[in-house]
C-alpha positions in Angstrom: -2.6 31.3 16.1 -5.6 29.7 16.1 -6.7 26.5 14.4 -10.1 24.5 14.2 -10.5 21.2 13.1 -13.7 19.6 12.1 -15.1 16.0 12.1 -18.4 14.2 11.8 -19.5 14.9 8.2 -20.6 12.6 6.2 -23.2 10.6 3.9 -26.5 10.1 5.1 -29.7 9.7 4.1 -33.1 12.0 4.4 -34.2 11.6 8.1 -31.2 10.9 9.4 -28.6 12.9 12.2 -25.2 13.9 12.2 -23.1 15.6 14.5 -20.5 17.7 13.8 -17.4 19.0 16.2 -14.9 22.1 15.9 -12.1 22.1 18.3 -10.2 24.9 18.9 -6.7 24.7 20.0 -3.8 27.5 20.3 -1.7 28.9 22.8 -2.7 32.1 24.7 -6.1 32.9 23.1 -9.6 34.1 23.5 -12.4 32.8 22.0 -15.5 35.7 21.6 -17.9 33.6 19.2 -18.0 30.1 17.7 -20.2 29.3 14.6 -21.2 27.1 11.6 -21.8 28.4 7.9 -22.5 26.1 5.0 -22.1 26.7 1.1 -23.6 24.6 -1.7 -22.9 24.5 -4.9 -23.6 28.0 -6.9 -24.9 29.6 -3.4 -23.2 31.4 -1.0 -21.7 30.7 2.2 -24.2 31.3 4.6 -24.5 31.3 8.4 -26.1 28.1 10.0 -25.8 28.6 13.8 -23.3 30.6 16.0 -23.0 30.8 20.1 -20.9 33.1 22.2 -19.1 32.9 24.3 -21.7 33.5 26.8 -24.0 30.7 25.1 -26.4 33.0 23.7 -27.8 31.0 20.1 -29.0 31.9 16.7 -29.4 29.6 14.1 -30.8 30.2 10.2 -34.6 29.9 9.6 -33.8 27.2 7.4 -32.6 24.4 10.2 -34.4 26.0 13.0 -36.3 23.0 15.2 -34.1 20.6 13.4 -30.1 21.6 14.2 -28.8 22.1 17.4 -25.7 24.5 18.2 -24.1 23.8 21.3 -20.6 24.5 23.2 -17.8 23.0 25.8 -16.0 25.8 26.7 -13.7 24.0 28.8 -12.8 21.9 25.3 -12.9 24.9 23.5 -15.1 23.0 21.4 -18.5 23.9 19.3 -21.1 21.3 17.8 -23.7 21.4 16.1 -26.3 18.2 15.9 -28.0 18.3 12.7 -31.9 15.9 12.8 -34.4 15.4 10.3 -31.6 15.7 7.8 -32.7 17.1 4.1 -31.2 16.8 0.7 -30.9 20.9 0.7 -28.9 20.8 3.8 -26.3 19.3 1.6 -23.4 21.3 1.6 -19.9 22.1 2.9 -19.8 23.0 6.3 -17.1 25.1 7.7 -16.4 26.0 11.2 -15.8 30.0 12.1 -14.6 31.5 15.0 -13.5 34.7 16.3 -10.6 35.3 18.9 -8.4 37.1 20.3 -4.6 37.1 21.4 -1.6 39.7 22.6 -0.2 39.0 19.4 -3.3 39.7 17.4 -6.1 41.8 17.7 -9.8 40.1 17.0 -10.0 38.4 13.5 -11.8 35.6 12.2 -10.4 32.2 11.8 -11.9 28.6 9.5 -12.1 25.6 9.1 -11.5 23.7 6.4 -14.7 22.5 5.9 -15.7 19.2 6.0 -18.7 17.8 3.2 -22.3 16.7 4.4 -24.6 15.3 2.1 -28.1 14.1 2.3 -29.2 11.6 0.0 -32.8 11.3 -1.0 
């Protein structure tokens, strides 16, 4: 099976960058779609940015012209680089991909989310 594991989150304040990574690892997979959601508290979890696996990008009104998602598909890795941080991009920020394998059919796989918050 498939699992993602996250790093770069953090405390930062207004203004600032981060940038996060998901790497995916597993034996015998395909990858169709990598992506970013973030949930804050009392809000649901919403999508930030996702790429397929042919590169093609959409990212939420909310961070366009600010984040970034990006892809190493030789790493099997995803990032996303998040500038002119915010303190309502605060949130937790959870990694989400979709893959295949002989063993399974297509189904959607998580992180398990990692906290960024933007301090005023």
């Amino acid at each position: 099976q498939v699992q993602l594991v996250e790093s770069g989150g953090g405390l930062v304040q207004a203004g600032g960058s981060l940038r996060l990574s998901c790497a995916a690892s597993g034996s015998g997979f395909s990858i169709n779609a990598m992506g970013w959601y973030r949930q804050a508290p009392g809000k649901t979890r919403d999508l930030v940015a996702i790429i397929t696996s042919d590169g093609i990008t959409n990212h939420a009104n909310s961070v366009k012209g600010r984040f970034t998602i990006s892809r190493d598909n030789a790493k099997n890795t995803v990032y996303l680089q998040m500038n002119s941080l915010k303190p309502e991009d605060t949130a937790v920020y959870y990694c989400h991909t979709r893959a295949s394998s002989s063993s399974h059919p297509l189904t959607a796989y998580w992180g398990q989310g990692t906290q960024v918050t933007v301090s005023a």
